[in-house]
N, C-alpha and C positions, 0 to 999 in steps of 0.2 A: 455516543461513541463508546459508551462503560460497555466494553466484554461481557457478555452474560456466563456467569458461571457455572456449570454444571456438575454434578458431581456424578460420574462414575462408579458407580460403588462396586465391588467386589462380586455380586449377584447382579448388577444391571445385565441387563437382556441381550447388551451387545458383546457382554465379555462372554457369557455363556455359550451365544453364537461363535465366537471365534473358536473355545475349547472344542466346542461340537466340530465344526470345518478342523481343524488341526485332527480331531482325532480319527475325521474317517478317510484325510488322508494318512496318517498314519494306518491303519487299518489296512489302507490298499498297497503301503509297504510303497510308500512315497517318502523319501529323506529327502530330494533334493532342492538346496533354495526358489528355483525359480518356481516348483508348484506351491510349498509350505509358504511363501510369499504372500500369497495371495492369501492367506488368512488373515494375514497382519495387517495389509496393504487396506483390506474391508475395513476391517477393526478400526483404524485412522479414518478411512475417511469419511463413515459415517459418525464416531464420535465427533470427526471435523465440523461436521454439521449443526452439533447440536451447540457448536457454540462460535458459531457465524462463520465458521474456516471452510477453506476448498482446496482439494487434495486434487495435485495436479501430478501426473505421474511423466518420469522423465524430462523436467524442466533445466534447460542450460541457465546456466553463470557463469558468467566472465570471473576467474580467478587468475591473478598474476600472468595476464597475457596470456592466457587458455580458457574453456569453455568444461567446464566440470557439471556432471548433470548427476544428481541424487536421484533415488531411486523413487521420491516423491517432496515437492514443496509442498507447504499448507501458507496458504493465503487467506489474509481476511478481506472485508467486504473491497477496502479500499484497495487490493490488489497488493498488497503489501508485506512480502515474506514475512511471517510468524514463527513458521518451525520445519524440520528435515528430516527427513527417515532416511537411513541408509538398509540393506540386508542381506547379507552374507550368510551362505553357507555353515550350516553346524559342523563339518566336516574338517573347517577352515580354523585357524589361530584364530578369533574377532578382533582380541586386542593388536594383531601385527594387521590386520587387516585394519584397521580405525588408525594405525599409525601411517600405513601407507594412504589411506585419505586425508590425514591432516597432511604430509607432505607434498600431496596433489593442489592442496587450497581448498577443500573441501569445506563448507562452512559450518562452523560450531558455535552459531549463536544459542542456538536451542535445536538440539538435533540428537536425534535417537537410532543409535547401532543396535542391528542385531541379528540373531542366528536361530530365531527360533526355539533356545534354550534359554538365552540372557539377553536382556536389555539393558544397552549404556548409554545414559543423558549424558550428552555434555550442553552447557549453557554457558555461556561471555565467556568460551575457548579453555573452561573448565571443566574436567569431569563431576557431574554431582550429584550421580547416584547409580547404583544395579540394582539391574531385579532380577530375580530366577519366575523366568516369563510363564511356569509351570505351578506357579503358586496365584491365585488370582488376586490377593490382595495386595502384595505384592505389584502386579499388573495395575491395578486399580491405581497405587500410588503411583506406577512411573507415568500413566496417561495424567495424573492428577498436575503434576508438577509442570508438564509438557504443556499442558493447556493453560495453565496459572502466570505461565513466564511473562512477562512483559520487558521488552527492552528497555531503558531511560529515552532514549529519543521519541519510542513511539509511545509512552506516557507521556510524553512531553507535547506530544502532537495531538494524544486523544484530549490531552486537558484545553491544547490552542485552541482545539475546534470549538469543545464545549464552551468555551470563552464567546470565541468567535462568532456561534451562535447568537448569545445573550446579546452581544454588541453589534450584532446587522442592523437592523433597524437605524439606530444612531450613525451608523457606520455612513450608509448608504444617503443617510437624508441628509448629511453634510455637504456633501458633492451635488446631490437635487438641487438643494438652494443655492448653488452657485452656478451652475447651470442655468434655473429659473432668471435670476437677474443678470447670466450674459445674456441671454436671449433679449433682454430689456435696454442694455447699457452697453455690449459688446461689441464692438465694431468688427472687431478685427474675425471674434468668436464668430459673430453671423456670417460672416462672409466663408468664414471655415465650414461650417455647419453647412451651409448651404449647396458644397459641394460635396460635403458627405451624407448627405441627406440624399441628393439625385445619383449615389453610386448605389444606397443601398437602395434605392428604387428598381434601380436597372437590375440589381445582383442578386436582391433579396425577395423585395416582396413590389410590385408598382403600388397597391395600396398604404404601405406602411407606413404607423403615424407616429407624427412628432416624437411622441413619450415613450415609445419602442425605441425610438434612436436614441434619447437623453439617457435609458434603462443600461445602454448597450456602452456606452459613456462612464457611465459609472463602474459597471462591472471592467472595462477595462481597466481605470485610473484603478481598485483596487486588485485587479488580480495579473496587469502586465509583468511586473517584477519575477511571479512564479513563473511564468512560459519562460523569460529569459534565462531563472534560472536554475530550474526542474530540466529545461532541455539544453542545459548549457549551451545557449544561444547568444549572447550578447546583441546579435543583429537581428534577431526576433524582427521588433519593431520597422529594419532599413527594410527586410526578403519578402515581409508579408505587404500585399498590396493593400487589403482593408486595413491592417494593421500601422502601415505608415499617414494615412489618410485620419486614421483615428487618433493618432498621434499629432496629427496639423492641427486636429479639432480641442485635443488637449492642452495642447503648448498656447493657444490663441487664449484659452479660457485661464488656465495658471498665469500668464502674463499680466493679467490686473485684477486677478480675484483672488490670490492665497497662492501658499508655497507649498506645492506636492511634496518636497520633498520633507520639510515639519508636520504636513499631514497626515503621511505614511508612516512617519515614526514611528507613530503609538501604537505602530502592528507590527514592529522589528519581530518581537518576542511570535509571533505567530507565525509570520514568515519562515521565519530563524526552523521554526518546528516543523514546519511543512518540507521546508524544504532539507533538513535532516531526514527525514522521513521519507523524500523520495527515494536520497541515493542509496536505499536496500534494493530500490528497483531500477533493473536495465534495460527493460525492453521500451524500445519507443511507444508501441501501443498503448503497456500497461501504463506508463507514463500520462497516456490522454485519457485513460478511464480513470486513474488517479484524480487528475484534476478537474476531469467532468461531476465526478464525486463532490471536492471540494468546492 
């Protein structure tokens, strides 16, 4: 989940690219933003690339009961706003023009104004840094800082993962073995099973075996908590049909083999990250590649 970092340098091949595009619209006695854009616009999103981002242009967000769209998000793998470009006209004030998007809700986690003359970062709703876009070291440093940013929740969520990772294994085979011996000692468990077994025959697969469905078991006891509350759902578990059914098979097995709810504990802190880490994101989609991700 560690960022790969790249360094930009003042002569990498993408700044020069941009100089060259900027200067032969210039050339052709082009000033105005929406062609001069399109140098910058490159510039982003193939640096976006080199270190795992994707530059999506025109994306909505919900701000304060409105729908505010930057002139591009940069998202990493887990679909995850990272950073914002806005670009305004050289023609234009930038700075009354950044003041009338923060009073719009514009976001200033990490987000970069500019007019093709000047570059302004703002990060955690601070300004904290210009560049004069015409000097390329300069340039090199505001891409440097842009791409460096990391919020605390979503360090907080690359470290869960990495955690997370390490602790699958153990995670996973806890819940195995108590599954293993309701099948053996469970009365109430087999008799639940047995009807979730013949739904997912009908729904899924007519061959599917046993240890597909114990698999399917597990991953729910640890990852039901995020659907309820990644899509602020509460009723997650009541709306969903396989989901209530999987829940009968649950509730059977926790009732004389251990307490889900002491078991889950020791993933509060992971949870706790994930699920910070979603509410940067509002679309319902991106919400399900998020967590097909995780």
């Amino acid at each position: 989940m560690t960022k790969r970092q790249v360094e930009i340098a003042p002569n990498h091949r993408l700044i020069r690219e941009y100089y060259r595009s900027w200067e032969e619209m210039r050339t052709q006695g082009v000033e105005h933003e929406l062609a001069l854009r399109h140098s910058f616009q490159d510039l982003l999103g193939d640096s976006a690339r080199l270190h795992g981002w994707t530059l999506i242009a025109e994306l909505g967000a919900k701000a304060g009961g409105h729908t505010v769209r930057p002139d591009a998000t940069l998202r990493d793998a887990n679909s995850i706003p990272r950073g914002y470009w806005e670009a305004k006209d050289s023609r234009d004030d930038l700075a009354r023009e950044i003041e009338h998007k923060i009073h719009r809700g514009y976001p200033l986690t990490n987000t970069i104004f500019e007019d093709t003359r000047r570059g302004i970062l703002y990060q955690n709703r601070n300004r904290v840094f210009e560049a004069d876009l015409s000097d390329p070291h300069q340039l090199s440093d505001l891409l440097y800082r842009f791409y460096s940013h990391t919020e605390p929740e979503i360090l907080k969520f690359e470290e869960a993962v990495e955690e997370f990772e390490q602790r699958m294994p153990n995670l996973a085979a806890g819940p195995a073995v108590k599954i293993k011996e309701a099948h053996e000692g469970n009365r109430p468990f087999r008799e639940a099973f047995a009807a979730f077994f013949s739904l997912c025959q009908v729904s899924l697969n007519l061959n599917i075996r046993r240890e597909a469905v114990d698999e399917m078991l597990v991953q729910h006891l640890l990852t039901e908590r995020l659907f309820r509350t990644i899509f602020d759902n509460p009723e997650f578990t009541r709306r969903n049909a396989v989901a209530v059914e999987v829940e009968r098979v649950i509730e059977a097995l926790v009732s004389e083999s251990f307490s889900r709810t002491d078991y889950l504990k020791s993933l509060d802190f992971f949870y706790g990250a994930i699920e910070n880490a979603a509410r940067t994101i509002s679309d319902f989609s991106d919400k399900q590649h998020f967590l097909n991700t995780i």
